[in-house]
Residue frames as qw, qx, qy, qz and C-alpha x, y, z in Angstrom:
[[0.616, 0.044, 0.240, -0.749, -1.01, 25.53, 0.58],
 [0.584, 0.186, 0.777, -0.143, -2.94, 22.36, 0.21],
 [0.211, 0.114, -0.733, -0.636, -3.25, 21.46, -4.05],
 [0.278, 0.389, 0.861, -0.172, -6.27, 19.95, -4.69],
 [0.235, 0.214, -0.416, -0.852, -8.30, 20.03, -7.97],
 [0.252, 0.194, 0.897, -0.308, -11.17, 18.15, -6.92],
 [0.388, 0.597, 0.380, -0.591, -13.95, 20.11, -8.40],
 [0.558, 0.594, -0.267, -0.515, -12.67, 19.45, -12.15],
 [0.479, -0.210, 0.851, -0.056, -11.51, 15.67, -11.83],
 [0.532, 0.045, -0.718, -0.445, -12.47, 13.54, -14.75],
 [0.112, 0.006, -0.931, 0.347, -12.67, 10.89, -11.71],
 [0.200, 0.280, 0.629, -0.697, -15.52, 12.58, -10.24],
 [0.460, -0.257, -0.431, -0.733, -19.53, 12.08, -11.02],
 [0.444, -0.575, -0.533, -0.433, -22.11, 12.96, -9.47],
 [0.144, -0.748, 0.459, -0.456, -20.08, 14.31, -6.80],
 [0.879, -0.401, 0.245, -0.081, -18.38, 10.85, -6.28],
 [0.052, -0.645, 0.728, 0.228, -15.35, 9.27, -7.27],
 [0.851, 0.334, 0.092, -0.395, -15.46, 6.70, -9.70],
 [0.442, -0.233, 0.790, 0.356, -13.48, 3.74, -11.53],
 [0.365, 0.338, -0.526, -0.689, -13.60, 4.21, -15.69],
 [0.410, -0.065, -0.896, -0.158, -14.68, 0.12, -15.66],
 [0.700, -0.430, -0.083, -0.563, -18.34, -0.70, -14.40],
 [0.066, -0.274, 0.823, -0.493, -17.99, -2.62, -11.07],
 [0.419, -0.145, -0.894, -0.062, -19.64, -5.31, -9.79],
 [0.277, -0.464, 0.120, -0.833, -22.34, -4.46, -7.41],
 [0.269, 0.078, -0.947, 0.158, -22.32, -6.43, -4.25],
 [0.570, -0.356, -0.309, -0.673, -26.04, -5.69, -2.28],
 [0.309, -0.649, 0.475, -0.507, -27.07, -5.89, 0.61],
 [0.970, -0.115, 0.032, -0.213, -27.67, -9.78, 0.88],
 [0.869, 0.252, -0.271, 0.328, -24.03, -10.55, -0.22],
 [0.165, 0.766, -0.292, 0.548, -22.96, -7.95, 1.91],
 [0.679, -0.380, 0.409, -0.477, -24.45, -9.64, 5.28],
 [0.989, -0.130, 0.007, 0.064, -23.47, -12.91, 4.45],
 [0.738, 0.460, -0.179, 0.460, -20.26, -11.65, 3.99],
 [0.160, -0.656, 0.446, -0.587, -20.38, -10.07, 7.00],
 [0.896, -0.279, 0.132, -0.320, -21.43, -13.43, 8.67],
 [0.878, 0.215, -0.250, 0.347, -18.80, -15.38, 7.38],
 [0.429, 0.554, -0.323, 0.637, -16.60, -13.15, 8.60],
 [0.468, -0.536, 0.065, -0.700, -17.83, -12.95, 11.86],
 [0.785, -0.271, 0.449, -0.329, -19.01, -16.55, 12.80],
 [0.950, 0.225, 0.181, -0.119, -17.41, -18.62, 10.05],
 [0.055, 0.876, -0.475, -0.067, -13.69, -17.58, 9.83],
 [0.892, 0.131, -0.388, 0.192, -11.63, -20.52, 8.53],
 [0.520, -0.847, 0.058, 0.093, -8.79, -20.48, 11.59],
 [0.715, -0.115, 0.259, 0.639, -5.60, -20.69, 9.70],
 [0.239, 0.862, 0.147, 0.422, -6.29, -16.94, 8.60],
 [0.250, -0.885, 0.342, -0.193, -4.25, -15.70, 11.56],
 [0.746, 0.336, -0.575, 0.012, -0.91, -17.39, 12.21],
 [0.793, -0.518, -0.296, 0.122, -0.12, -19.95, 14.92],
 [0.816, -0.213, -0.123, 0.522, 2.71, -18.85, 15.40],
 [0.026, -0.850, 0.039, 0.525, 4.66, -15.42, 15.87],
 [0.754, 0.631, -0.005, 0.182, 5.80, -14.48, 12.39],
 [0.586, 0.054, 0.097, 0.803, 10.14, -13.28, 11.71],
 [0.190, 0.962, 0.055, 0.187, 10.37, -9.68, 12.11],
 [0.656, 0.058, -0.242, 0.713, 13.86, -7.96, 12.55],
 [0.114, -0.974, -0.155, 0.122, 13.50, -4.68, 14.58],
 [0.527, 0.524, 0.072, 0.665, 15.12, -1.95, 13.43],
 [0.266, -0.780, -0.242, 0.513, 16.47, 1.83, 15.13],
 [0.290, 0.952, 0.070, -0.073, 16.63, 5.07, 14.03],
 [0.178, -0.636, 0.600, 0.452, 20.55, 5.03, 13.64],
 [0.592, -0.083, 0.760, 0.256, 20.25, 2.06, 11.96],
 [0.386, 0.738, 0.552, -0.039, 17.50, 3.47, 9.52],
 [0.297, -0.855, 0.206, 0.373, 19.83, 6.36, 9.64],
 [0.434, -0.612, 0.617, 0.237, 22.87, 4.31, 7.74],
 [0.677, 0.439, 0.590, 0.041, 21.84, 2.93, 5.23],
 [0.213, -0.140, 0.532, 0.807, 22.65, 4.00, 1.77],
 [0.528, 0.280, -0.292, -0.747, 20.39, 5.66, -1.07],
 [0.708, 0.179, -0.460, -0.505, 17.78, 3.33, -2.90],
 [0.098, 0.082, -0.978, 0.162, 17.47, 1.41, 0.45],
 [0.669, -0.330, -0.283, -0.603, 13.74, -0.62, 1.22],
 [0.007, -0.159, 0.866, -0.475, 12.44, -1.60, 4.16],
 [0.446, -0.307, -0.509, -0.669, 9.18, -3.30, 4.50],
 [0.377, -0.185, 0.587, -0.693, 7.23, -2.28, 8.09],
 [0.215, 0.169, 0.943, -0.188, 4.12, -4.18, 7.00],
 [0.422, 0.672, 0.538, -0.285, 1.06, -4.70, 5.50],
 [0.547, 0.715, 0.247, 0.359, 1.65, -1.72, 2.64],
 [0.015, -0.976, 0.212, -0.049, 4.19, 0.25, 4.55],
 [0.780, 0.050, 0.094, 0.617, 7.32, 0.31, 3.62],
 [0.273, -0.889, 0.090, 0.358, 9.99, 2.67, 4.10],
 [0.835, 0.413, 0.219, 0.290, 12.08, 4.21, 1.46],
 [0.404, -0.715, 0.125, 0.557, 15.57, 5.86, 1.13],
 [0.470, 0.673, 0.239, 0.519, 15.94, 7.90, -2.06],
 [0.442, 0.627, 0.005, 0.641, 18.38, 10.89, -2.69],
 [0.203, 0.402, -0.303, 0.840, 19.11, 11.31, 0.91],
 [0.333, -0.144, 0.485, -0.796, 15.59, 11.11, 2.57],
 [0.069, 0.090, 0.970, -0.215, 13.05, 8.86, 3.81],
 [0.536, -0.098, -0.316, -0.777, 9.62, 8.31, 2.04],
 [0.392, 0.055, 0.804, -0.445, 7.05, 6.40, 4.12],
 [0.427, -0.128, -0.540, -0.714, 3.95, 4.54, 2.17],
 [0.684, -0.471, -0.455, -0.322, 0.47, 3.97, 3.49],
 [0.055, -0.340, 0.619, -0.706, 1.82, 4.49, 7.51],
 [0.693, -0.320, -0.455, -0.459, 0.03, 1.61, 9.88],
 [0.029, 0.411, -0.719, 0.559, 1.40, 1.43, 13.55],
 [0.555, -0.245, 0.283, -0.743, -1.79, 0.91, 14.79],
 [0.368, -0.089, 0.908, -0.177, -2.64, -2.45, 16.66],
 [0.412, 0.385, 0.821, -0.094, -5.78, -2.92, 14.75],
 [0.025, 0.005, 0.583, 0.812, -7.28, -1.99, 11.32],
 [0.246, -0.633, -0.734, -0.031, -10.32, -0.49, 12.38],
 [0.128, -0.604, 0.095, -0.780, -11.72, 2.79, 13.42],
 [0.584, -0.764, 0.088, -0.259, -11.72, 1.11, 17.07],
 [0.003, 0.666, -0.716, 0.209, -9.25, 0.54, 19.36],
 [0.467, -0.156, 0.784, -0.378, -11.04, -3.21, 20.86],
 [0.750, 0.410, 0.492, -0.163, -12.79, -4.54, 17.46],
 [0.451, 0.839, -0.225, -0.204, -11.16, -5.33, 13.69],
 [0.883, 0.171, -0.168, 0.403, -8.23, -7.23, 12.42],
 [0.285, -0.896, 0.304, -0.151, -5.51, -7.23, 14.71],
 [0.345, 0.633, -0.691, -0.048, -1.60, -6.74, 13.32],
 [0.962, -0.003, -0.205, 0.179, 0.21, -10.28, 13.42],
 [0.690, 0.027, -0.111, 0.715, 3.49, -8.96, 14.51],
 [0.374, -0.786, -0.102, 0.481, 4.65, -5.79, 16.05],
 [0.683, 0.697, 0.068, 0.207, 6.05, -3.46, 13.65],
 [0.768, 0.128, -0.300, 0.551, 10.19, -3.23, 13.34],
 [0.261, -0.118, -0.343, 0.895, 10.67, 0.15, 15.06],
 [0.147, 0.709, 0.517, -0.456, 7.57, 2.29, 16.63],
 [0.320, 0.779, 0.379, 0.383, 6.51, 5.32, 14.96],
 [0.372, -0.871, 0.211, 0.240, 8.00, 7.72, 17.71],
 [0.639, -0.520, 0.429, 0.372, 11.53, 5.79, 16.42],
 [0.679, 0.510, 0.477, 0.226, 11.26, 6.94, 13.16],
 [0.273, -0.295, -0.042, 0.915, 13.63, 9.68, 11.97],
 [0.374, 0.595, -0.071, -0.707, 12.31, 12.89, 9.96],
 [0.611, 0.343, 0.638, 0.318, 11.00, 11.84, 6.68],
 [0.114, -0.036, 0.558, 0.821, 10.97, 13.83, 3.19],
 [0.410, 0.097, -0.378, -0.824, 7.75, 12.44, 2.70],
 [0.418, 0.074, 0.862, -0.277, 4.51, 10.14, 3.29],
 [0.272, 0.241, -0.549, -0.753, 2.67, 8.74, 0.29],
 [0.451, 0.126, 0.732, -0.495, -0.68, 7.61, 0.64],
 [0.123, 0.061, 0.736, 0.663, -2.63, 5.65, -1.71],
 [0.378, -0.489, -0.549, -0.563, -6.17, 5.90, -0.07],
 [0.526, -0.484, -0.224, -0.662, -8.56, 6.26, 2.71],
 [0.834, -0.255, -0.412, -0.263, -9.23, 3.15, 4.14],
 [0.581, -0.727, 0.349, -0.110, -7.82, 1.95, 7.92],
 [0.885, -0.063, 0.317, 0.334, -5.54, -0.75, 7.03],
 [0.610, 0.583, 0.183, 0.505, -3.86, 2.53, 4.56],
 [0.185, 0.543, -0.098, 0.813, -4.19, 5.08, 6.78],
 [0.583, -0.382, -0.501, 0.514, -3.68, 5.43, 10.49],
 [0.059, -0.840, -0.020, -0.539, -4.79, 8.89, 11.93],
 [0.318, -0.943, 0.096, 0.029, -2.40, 8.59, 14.90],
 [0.700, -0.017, 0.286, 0.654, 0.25, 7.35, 13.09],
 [0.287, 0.727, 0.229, 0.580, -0.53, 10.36, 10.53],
 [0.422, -0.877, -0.190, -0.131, -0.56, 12.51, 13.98],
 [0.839, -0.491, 0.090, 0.216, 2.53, 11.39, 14.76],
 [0.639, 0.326, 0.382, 0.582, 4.24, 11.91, 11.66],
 [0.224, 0.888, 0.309, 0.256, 3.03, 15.40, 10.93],
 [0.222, -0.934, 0.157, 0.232, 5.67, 17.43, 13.09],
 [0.612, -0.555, 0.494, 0.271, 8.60, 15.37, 11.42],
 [0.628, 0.464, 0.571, 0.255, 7.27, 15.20, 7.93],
 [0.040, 0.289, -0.115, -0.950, 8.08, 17.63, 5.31],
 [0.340, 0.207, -0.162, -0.903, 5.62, 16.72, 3.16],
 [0.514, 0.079, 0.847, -0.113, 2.48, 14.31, 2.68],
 [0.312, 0.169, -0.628, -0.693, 1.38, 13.38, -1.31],
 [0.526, 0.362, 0.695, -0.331, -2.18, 12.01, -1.28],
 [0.101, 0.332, 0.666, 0.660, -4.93, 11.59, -4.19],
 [0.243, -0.332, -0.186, -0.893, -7.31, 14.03, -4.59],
 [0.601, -0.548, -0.188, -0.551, -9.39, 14.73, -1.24],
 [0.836, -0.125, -0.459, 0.274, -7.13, 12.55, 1.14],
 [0.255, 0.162, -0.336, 0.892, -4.84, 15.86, 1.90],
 [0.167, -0.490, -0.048, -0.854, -7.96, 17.06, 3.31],
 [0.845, -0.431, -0.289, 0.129, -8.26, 14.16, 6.28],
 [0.734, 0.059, -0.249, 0.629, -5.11, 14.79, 6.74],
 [0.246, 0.315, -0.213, 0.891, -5.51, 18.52, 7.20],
 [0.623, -0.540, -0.310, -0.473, -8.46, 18.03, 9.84],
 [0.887, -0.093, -0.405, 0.202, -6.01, 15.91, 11.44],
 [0.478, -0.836, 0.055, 0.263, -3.88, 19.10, 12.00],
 [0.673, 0.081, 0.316, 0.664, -1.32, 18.42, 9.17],
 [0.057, 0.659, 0.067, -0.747, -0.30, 21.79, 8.38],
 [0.548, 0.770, 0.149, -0.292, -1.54, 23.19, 4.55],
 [0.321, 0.763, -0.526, -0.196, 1.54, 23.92, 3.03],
 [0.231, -0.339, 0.897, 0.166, 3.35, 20.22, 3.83],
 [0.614, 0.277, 0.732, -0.099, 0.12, 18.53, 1.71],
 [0.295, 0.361, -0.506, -0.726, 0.19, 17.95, -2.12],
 [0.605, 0.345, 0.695, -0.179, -2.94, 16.33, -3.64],
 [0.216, 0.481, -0.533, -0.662, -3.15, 15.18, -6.73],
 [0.854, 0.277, -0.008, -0.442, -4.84, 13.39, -9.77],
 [0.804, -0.036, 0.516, 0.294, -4.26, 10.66, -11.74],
 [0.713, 0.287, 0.231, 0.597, -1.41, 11.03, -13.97],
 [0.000, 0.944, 0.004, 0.329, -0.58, 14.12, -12.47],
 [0.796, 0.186, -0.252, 0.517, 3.42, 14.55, -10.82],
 [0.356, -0.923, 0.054, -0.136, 4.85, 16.33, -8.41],
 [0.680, 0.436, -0.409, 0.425, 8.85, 16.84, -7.67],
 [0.503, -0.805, 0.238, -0.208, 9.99, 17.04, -3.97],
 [0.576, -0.622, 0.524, 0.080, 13.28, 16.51, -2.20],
 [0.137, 0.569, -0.671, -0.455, 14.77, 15.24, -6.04],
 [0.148, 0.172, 0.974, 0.003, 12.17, 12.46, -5.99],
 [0.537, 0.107, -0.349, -0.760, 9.18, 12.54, -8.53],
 [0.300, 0.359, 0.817, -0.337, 5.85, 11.12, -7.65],
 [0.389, 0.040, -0.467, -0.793, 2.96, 10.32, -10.19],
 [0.620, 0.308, 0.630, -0.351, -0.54, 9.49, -8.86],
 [0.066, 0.075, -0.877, -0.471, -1.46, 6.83, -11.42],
 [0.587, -0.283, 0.064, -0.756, -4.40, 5.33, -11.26],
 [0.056, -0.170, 0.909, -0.377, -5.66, 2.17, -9.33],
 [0.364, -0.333, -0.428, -0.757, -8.99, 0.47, -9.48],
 [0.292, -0.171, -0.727, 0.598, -10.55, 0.23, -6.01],
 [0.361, -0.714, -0.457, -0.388, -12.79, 2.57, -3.70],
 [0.213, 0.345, -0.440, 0.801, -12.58, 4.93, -0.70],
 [0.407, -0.645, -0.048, -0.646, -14.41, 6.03, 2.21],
 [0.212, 0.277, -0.677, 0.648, -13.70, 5.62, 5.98],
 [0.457, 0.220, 0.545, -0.668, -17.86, 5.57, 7.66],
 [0.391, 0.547, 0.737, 0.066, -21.17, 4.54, 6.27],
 [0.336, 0.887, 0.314, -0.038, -22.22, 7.81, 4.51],
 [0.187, 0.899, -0.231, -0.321, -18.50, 9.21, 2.67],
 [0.779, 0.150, 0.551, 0.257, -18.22, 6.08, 0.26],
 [0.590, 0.196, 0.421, 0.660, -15.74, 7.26, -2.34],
 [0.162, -0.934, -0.315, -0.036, -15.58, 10.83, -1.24],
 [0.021, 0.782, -0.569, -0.253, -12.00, 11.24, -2.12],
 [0.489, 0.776, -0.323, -0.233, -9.35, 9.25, -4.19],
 [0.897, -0.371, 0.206, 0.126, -7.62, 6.38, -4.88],
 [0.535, 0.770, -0.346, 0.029, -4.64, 5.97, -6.92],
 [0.872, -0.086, 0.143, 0.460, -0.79, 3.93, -7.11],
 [0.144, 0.951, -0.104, -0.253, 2.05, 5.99, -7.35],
 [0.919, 0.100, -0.098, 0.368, 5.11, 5.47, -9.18],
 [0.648, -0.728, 0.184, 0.129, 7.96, 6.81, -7.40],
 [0.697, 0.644, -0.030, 0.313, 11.06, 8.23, -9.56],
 [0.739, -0.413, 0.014, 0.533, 14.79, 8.54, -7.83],
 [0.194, 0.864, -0.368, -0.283, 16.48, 9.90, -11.01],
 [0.061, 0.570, -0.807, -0.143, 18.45, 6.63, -10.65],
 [0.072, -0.117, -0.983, 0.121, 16.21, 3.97, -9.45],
 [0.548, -0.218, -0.096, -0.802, 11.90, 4.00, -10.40],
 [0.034, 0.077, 0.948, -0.308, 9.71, 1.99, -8.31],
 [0.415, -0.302, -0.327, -0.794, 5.74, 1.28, -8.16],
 [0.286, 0.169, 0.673, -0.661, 2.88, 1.54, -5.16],
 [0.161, -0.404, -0.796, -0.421, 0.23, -0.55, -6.36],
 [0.344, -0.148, 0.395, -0.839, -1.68, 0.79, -3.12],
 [0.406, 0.188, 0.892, -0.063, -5.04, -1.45, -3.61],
 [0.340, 0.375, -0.332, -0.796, -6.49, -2.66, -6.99],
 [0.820, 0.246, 0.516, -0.020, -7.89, -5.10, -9.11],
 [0.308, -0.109, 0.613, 0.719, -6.21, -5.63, -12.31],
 [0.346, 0.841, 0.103, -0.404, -7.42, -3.39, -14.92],
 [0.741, 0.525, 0.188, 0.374, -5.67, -2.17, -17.98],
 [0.072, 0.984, -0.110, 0.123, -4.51, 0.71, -16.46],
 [0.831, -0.486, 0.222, 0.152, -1.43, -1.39, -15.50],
 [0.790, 0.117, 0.403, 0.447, -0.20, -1.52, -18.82],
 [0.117, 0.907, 0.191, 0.355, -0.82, 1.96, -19.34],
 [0.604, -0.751, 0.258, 0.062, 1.55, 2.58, -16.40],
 [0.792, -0.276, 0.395, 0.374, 4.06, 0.46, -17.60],
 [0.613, 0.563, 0.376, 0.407, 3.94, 1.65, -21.17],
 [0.152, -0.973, -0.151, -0.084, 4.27, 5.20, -19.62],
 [0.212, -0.847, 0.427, -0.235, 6.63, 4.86, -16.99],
 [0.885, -0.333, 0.271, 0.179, 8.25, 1.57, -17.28],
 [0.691, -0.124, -0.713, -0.009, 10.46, -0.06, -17.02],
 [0.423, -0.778, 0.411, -0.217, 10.57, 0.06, -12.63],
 [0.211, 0.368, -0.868, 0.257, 13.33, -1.74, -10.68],
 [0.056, -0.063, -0.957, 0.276, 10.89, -2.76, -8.22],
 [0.507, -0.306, -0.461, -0.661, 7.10, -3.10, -8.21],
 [0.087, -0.061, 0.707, -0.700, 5.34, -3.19, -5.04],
 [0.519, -0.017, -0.529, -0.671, 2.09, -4.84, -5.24],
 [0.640, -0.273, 0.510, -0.506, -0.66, -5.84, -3.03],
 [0.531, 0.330, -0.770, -0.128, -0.89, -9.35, -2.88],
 [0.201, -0.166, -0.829, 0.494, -3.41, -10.44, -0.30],
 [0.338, 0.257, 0.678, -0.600, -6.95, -10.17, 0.92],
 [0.457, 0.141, -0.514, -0.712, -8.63, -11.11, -2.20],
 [0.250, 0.026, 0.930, -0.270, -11.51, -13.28, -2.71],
 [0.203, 0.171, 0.880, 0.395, -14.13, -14.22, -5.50],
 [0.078, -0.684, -0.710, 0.152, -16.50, -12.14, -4.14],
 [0.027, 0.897, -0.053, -0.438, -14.88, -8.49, -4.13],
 [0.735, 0.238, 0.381, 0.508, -12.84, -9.53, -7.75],
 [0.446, 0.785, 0.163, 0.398, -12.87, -5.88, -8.98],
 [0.278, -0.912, 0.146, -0.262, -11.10, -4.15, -5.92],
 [0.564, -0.505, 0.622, 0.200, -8.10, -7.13, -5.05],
 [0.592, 0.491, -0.591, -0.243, -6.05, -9.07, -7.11],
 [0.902, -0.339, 0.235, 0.128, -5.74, -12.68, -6.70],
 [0.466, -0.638, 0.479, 0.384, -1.80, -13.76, -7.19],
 [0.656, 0.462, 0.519, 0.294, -2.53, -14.58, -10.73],
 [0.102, 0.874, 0.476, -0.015, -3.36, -11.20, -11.16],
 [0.275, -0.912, 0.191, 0.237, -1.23, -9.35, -9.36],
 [0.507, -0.359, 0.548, 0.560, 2.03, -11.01, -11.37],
 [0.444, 0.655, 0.391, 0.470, 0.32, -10.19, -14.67],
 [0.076, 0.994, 0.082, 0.017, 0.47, -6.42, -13.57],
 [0.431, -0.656, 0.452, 0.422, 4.08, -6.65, -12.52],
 [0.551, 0.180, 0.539, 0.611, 4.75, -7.99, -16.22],
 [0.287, 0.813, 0.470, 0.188, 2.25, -5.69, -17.60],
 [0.181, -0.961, 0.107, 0.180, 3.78, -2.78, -15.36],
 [0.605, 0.617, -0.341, 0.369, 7.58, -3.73, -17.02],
 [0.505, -0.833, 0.059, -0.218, 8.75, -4.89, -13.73],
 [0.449, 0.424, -0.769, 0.161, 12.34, -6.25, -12.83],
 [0.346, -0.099, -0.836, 0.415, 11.54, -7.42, -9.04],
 [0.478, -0.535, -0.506, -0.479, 8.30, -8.30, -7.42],
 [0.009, 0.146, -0.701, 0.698, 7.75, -7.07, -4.03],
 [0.493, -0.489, -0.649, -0.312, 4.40, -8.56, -2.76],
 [0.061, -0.126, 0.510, -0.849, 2.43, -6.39, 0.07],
 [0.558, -0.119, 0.021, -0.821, -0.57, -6.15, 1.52],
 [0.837, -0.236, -0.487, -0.086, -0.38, -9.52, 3.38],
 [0.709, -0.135, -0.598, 0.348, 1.32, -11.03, 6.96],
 [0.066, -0.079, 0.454, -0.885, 0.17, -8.26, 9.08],
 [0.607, 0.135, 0.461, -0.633, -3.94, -8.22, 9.48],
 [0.130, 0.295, 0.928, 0.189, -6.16, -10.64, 8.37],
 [0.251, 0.280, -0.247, -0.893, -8.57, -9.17, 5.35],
 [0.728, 0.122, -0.465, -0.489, -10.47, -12.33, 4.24],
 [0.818, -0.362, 0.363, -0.260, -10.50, -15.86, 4.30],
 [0.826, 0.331, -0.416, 0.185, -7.87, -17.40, 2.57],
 [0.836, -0.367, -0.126, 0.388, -4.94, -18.48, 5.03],
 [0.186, -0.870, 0.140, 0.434, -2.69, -15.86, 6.18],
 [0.242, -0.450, 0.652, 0.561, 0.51, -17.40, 3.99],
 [0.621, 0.438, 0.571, 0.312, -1.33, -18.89, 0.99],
 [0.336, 0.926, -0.170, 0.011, -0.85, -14.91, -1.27],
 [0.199, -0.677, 0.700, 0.110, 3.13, -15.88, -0.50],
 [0.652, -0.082, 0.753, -0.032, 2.66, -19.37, -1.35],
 [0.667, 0.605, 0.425, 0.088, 0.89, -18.65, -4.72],
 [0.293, 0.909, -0.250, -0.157, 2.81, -15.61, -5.71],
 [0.268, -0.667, 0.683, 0.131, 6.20, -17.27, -4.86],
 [0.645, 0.058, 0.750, 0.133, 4.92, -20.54, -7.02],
 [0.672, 0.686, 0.276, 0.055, 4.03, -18.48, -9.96],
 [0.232, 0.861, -0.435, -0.125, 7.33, -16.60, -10.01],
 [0.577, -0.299, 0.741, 0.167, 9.11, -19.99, -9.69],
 [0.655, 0.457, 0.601, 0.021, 6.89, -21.01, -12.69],
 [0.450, 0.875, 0.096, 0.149, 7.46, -18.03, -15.17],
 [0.660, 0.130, -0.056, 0.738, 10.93, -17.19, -14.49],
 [0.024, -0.794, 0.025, -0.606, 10.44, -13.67, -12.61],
 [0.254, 0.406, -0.514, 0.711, 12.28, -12.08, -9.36],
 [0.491, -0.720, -0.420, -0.256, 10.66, -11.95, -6.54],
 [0.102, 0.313, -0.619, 0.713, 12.06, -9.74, -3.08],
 [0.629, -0.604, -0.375, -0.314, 10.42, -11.31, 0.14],
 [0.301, 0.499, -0.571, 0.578, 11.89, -9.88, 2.72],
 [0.371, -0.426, -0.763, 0.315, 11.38, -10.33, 6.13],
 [0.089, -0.930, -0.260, -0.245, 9.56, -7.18, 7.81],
 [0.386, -0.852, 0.300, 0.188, 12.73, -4.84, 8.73],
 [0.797, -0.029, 0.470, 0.378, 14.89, -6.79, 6.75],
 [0.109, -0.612, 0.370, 0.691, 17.07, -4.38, 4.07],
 [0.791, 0.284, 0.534, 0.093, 16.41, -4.27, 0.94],
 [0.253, -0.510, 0.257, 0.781, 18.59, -2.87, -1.87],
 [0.603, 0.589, 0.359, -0.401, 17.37, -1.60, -5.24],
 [0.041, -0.672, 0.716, 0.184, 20.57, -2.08, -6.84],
 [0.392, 0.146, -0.876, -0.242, 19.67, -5.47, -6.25],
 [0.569, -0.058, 0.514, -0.639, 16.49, -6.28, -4.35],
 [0.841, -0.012, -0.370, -0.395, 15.86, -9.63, -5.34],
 [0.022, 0.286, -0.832, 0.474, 15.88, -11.42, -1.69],
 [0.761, -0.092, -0.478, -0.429, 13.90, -14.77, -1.23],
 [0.103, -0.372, 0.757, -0.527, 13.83, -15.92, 2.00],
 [0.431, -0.288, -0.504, -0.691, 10.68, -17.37, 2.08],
 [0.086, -0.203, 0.567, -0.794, 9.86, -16.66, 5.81],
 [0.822, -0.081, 0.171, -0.538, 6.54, -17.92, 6.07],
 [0.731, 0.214, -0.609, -0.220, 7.43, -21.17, 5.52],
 [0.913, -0.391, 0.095, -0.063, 7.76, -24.14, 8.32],
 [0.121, -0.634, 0.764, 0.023, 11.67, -24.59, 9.17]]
């Protein structure tokens, strides 16, 4: 049956979901000019001229691989092989991030193999709500082939509207664990916000999970601003091999909910990481910085401080053994 402990949540007041650290409150004037900008004032080097590098991939191929491979589909999904079976995070197939099919940021690049060409998975792990996290016909799609989907508190219950059957959905709090297919998952927390319409703002959970082999630990930042709870995380459950961390659509204006690339490499230190995987860029445009500048800065501050970075291309293998692969693919040949 569907887990879900919603009704005694620390998380929750006033019958909302909440972030321990007061937030910045953005009203409705910043909200409309921020919808204007975005609208009629888009800088144009936010989408790229050019097609981006993607390697497509097939289900044999996905197939063959060894344990404690990573593949990164886009945006915040990435595909993971632990102890035999395939964990999916944040599933996004869909052309456009947007509850329509003809309006919304639309993908840069085709992702490496459809959803149809995905074998069975173990497991999808979702961090939140929002379209650009969660894809209800990707989630459709998934549901006959999935054994089981791990959400934060109130997510499994989209999911089971969707049709996902009860028993394959485990929701859970922060800093609460679950053990499936010999892989341990702990919603952490994350600081951020939820909701999917105008009237069911933070009406379920967000949360990062970290993501325990037995042999090899990894972390889903899902989306945050930097907080303290990073170091809590790390202090917890580091050290990880690899740290997955958004890294993209920030901007000066929403500071408590992204990280800019400053940020985001303090948490990987904070979080005791060995190798930085930077997501949550080169698929939709989220703001207005330039599509590649989050790669550009992240990849100049790990030059600067002496830390690992893995940029693969999208499809492109990655091993956790040794996942520190710098290609830097956005770049002009």
């Amino acid at each position: 049956m569907t887990t879900t402990t919603a009704h005694v949540s620390p998380q929750i007041q006033n019958g909302r979901y909440r972030n321990p650290a007061r937030m910045h409150r953005s009203g409705v004037r910043k909200t409309l000019r921020i919808l204007w900008r975005a609208l009629f004032d888009k800088p144009t080097d936010t989408v790229p001229a050019q097609p981006i590098p993607v390697q497509a991939l097939t289900r044999e191929a996905v197939l063959a691989v060894p344990d404690h491979t990573v593949f990164r589909l886009g945006h915040s999904t990435v595909l993971l092989k632990l102890n035999g079976g395939l964990w999916l995070t944040d599933p996004v197939f869909a052309k456009r991030a947007s509850p329509f099919s003809w309006l919304g940021p639309a993908r840069f690049h085709a992702p490496p193999l459809t959803v149809d060409e995905l074998p069975p998975l173990q497991g999808v792990i979702l961090s939140h709500d929002h379209y650009d996290h969660l894809d209800q016909a990707a989630i459709e799609a998934l549901a006959a082939k999935t054994a089981y989907f791990v959400t934060p508190l109130g997510v499994g219950d989209r999911l089971a509207k969707w049709g996902v059957p009860s028993e394959k959905i485990r929701q859970l709090d922060w800093w609460r664990s679950v053990k499936l297919g010999g892989v341990e998952l702990t919603c952490t927390p994350a600081q951020h916000f939820s909701g999917r319409g105008l009237s069911d703002g933070n009406s379920t959970l967000w949360c990062s999970w970290v993501i325990d082999s037995g042999e090899r630990r990894v972390f889903f930042s899902g989306d945050s601003g930097y907080f303290r709870g990073f170091k809590a995380i790390g202090d917890r459950f580091g050290p990880f091999d690899l740290t997955m961390i958004e890294t993209g659509a920030y901007n000066e204006q929403w500071p408590d909910v992204h990280m800019q690339p400053e940020e985001t490499m303090q948490a990987h230190i904070d979080l005791r990481g060995n190798v930085l995987l930077p997501i949550h860029n080169g698929t939709f445009d989220l703001a207005f910085h330039a599509w590649h500048e989050p790669l550009d800065r992240i990849a100049a501050l790990a030059d600067a401080q002496g830390q690992r970075l893995a940029t693969p291309v999208m499809g492109q293998a990655l091993d956790l053994a040794a996942p520190h692969v710098d290609t830097r693919w956005w770049r002009p040949a």
